[in-house]
C-alpha positions as CSV (number, residue, x, y, z in Angstrom):
1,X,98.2,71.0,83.0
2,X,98.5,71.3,87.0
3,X,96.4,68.4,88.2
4,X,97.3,70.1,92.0
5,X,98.4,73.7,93.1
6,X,98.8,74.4,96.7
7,X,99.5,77.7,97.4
8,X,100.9,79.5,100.9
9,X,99.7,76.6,102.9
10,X,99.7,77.3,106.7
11,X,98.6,74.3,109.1
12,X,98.9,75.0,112.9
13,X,98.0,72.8,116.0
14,X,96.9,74.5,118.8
15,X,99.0,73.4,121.5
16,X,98.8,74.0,125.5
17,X,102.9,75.1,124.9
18,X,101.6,77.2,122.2
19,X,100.9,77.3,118.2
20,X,103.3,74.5,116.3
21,X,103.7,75.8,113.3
22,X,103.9,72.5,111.3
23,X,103.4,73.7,107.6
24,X,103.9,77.2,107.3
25,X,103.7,79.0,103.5
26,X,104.0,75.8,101.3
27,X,103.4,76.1,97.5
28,X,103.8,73.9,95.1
29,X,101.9,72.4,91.6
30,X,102.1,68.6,90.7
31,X,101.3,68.0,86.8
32,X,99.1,65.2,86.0
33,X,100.8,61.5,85.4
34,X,104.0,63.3,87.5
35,X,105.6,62.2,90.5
36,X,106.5,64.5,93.0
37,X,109.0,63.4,96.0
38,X,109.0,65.4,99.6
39,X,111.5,64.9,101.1
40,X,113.1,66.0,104.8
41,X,113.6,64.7,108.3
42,X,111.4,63.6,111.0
43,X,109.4,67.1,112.0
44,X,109.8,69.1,108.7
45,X,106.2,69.0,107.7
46,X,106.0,66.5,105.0
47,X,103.4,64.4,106.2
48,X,101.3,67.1,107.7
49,X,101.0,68.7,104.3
50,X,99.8,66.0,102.3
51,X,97.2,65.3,105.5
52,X,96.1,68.6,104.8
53,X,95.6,68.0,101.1
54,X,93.4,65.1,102.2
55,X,91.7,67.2,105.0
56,X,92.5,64.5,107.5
57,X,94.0,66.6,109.8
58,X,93.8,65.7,114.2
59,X,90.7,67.5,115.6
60,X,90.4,70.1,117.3
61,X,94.5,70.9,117.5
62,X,95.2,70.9,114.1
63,X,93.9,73.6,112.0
64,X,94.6,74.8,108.0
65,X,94.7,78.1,109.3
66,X,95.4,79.8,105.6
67,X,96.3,79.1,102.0
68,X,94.5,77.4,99.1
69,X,94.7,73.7,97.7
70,X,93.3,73.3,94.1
71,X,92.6,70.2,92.5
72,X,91.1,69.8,88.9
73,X,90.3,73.7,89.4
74,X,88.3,72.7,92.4
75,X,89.2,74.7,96.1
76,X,89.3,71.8,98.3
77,X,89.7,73.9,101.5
78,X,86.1,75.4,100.2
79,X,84.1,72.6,99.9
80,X,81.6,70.7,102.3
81,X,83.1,67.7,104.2
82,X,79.9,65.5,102.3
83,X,81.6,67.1,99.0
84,X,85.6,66.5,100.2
85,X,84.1,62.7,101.0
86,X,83.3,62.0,97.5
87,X,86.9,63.6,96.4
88,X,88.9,61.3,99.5
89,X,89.6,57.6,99.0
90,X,88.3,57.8,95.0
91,X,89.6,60.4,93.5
92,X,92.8,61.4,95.9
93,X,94.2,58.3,97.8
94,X,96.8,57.9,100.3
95,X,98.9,55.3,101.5
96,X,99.5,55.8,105.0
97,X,102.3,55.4,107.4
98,X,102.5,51.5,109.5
99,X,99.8,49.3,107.3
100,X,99.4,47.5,110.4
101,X,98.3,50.7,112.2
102,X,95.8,51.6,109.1
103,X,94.3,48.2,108.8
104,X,92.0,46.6,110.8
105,X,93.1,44.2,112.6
106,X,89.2,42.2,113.3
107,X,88.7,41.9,109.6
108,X,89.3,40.1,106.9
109,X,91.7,41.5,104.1
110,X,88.9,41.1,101.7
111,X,86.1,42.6,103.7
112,X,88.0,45.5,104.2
113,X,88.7,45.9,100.3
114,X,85.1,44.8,99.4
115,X,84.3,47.5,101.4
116,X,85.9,50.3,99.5
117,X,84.2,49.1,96.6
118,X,81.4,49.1,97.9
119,X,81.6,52.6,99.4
120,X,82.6,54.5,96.3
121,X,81.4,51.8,93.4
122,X,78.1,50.9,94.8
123,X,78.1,47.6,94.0
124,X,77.0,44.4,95.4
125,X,79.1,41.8,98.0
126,X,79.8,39.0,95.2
127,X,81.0,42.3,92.4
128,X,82.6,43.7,95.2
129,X,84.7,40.4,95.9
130,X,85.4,40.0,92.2
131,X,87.2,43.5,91.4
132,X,89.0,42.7,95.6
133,X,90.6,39.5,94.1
134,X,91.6,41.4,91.0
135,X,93.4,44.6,92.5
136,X,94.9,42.2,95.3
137,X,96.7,40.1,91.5
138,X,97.4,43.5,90.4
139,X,99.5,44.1,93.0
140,X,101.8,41.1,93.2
141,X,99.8,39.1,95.6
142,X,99.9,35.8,95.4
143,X,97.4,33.3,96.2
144,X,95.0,36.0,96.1
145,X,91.7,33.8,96.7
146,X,93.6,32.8,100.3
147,X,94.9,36.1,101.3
148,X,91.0,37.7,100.7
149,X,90.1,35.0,103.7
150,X,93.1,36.2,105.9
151,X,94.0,38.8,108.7
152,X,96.6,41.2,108.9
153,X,98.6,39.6,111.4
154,X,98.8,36.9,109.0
155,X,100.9,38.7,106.9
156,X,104.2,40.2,106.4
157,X,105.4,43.7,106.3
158,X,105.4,43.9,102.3
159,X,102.2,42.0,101.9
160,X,100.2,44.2,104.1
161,X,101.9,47.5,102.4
162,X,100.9,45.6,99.0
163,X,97.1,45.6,100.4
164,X,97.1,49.5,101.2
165,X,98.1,49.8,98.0
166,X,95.2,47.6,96.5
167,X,93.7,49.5,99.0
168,X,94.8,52.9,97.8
169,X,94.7,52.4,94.1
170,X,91.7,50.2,93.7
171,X,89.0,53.2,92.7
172,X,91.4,54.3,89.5
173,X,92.4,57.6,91.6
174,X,94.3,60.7,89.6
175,X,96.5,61.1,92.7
176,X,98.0,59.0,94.9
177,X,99.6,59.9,97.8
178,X,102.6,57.5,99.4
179,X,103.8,58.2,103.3
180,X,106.8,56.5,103.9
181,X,105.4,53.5,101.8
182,X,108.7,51.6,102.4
183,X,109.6,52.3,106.4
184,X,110.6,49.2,108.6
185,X,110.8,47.3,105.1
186,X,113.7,45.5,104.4
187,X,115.9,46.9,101.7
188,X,114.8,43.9,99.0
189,X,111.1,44.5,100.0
190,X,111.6,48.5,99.6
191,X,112.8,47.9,95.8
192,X,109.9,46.1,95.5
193,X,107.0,48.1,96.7
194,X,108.7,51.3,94.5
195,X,108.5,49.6,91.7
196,X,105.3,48.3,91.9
197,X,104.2,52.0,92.8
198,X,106.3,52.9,89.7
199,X,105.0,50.7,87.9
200,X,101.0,51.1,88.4
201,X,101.1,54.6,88.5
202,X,102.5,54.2,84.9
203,X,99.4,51.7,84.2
204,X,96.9,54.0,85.5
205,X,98.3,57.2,84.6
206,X,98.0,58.6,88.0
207,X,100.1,61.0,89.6
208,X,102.0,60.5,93.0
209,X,103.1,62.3,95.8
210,X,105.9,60.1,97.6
211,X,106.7,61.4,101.3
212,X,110.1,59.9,102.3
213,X,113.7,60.8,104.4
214,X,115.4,58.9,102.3
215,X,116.7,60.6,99.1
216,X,118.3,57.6,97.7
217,X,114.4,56.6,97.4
218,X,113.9,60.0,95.5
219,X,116.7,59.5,93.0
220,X,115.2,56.4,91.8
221,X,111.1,57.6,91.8
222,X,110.5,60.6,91.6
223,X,110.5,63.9,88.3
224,X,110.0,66.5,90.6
225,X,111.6,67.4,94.4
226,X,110.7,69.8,97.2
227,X,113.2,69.2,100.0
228,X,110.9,70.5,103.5
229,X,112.8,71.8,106.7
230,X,111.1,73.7,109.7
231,X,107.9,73.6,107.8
232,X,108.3,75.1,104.6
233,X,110.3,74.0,101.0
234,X,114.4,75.2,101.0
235,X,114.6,73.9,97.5
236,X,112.8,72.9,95.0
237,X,113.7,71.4,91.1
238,X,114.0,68.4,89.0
239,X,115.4,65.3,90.7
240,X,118.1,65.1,88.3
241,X,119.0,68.6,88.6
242,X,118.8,68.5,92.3
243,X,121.4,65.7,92.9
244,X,123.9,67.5,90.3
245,X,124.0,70.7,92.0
246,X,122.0,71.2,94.9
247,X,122.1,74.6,96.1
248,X,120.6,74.8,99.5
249,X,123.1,73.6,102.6
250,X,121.0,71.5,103.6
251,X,120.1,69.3,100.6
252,X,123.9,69.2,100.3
253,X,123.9,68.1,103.9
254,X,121.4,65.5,102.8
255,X,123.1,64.2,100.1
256,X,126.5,64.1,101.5
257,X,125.1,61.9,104.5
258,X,124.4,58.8,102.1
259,X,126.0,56.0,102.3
260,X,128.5,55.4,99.1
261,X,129.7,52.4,98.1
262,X,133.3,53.1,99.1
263,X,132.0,54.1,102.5
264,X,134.8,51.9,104.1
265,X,137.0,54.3,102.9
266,X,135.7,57.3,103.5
267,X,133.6,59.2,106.7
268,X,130.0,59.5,106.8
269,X,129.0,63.2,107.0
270,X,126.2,64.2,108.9
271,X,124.1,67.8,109.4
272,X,125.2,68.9,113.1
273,X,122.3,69.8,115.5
274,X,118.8,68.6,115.2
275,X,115.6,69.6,113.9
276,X,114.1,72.5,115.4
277,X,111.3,72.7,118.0
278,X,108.3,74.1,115.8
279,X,107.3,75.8,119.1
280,X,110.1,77.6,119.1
281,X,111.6,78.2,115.8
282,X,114.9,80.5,115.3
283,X,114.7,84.0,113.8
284,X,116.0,84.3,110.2
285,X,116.9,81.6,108.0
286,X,115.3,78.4,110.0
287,X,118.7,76.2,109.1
288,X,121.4,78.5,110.2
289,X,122.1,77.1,113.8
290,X,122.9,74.0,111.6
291,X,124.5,75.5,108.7
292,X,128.4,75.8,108.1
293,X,128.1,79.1,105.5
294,X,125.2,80.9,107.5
295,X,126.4,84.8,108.3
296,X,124.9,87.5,110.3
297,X,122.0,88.3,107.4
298,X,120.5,84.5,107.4
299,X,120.6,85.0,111.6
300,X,118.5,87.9,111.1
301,X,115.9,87.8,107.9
302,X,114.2,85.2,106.0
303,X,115.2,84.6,102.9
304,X,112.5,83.9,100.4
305,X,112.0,80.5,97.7
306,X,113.4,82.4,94.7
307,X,114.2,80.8,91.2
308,X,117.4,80.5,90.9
309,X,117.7,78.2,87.3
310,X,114.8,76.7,84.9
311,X,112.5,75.6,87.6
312,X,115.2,75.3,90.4
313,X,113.5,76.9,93.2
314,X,115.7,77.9,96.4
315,X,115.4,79.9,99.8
316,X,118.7,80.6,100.9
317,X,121.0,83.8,100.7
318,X,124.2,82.0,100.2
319,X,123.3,80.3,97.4
């Protein structure tokens, strides 16, 4: 059963250079208990689409212009903001980019986790407290009692991306939604915060959305892929399936660019170019000024994501 369906998703922002076309015809379903890895680089449209799941999106510029997000059956793009309140932070959660950015830095750790407690629980300060100190040992926290009385700067990196977490996962929601949860980590730290996400979202049952450049952090997390470029999914399948035959040049250009362990030996490759301005996207297929195999038909028309294998979803005409 699709816990989420998103279907031709189209978010703009209304620039004074013109309309950025930041997500432009997404679709995809994530099944309850699944996660579900985007992945792409800087500008693709990764983050912007799960902002518009959450209907966080930068007022006035930014806009979900069309499409239609269901979750649990429900239209999310057709409710009132009072109803989309009740629906954001308890039963949809997200972890966002920079905890140090998200959290705020005049209060406690504790107050600010009593607080979502209190918001969506209705409970008082001293039950409030009592579930805080429990989420913050759920989530590898030690000293728990000392960290509830401390502020963010008193922290380091991983400890204040394990609060968002407690933060994030503290009202039991049935998605949970990770942006970059392991940037400017160290690589120790990253192992840990995946599994811990790993790990809870097998606890609670929950499904997740990780958001990520990194595909040797999809490899290791995620069922399900959809690999974003110029605002809409190239390719799409399982993660196992993806890595043994991607079929999209630029997931191969992804993959090829990780670092092996015989690297000393060998040359990095890299995917020429850079990511296109949204303002001003190339006709045709969106990656051919990059691509090695593109001819004179990806120049000209767009292909469409077609199925290509069980569930192996791809938008490219050389495939």
């Amino acid at each position: 059963m699709n816990l989420l369906s998103i279907r031709n998703l189209r978010t703009y922002f209304y620039t004074e250079k013109g309309i950025l076309k930041a997500v432009n015809g997404v679709s995809f379903d994530i099944s309850e208990g699944e996660i579900f890895g985007i992945v792409g680089e800087s500008g693709s449209g990764k983050t912007v689409t799960c902002l518009s799941i959450m209907r966080l999106l930068p007022k006035p510029s930014g806009k979900i212009i069309d499409g239609k997000i269901y979750f649990k059956s429900i239209d999310l793009l057709k409710i009132n903001e009072h109803k989309m309140k009740r629906i954001r932070g308890k039963e949809i959660s997200m972890i966002f980019q920079e905890p140090m950015s998200s959290l705020n830095p005049v209060f406690s750790i504790g107050g600010q986790l009593s607080e979502v407690f209190r918001i969506h629980n209705k409970i008082n300060k001293k039950e409030a407290k009592k579930r805080a100190l429990e989420v913050l040992n759920l989530v590898g926290i030690p000293a728990a009692q000392q960290r509830y009385n401390e502020y963010p700067h008193q922290l380091s990196g991983g400890m204040q991306q394990r609060v968002m977490i407690a933060m994030a996962v503290s009202t039991s929601p049935s998605l949970l939604i990770a942006d970059e949860p392991t940037a400017n980590l160290d690589v120790t730290i990253q192992a840990q915060i995946l599994e811990l996400i790993k790990s809870l979202q097998k606890k609670m049952k929950m499904a997740v959305i990780i958001i990520t450049h990194n595909l040797g952090i999809i490899s290791g997390t995620s069922n399900r892929v959809g690999v974003m470029y110029a605002g809409k999914i190239q390719e799409m399948a399982y993660t196992s399936n993806l890595f043994k035959n991607p079929l999209h040049p630029y997931t191969r250009g992804l993959i090829d660019s990780i670092p092996g362990i015989d690297i000393q030996y060998s040359r990095l490759s890299a995917i020429r170019g850079t990511v296109p301005d949204l303002l001003h996207l190339p006709e045709g297929c969106k990656f051919h000024p990059r691509c090695n195999i593109s001819d004179e038909k990806c120049r000209i028309e767009e292909p469409e994501l077609e199925e290509k294998d069980n569930n192996h979803f791809v938008r490219c005409w050389r495939t």
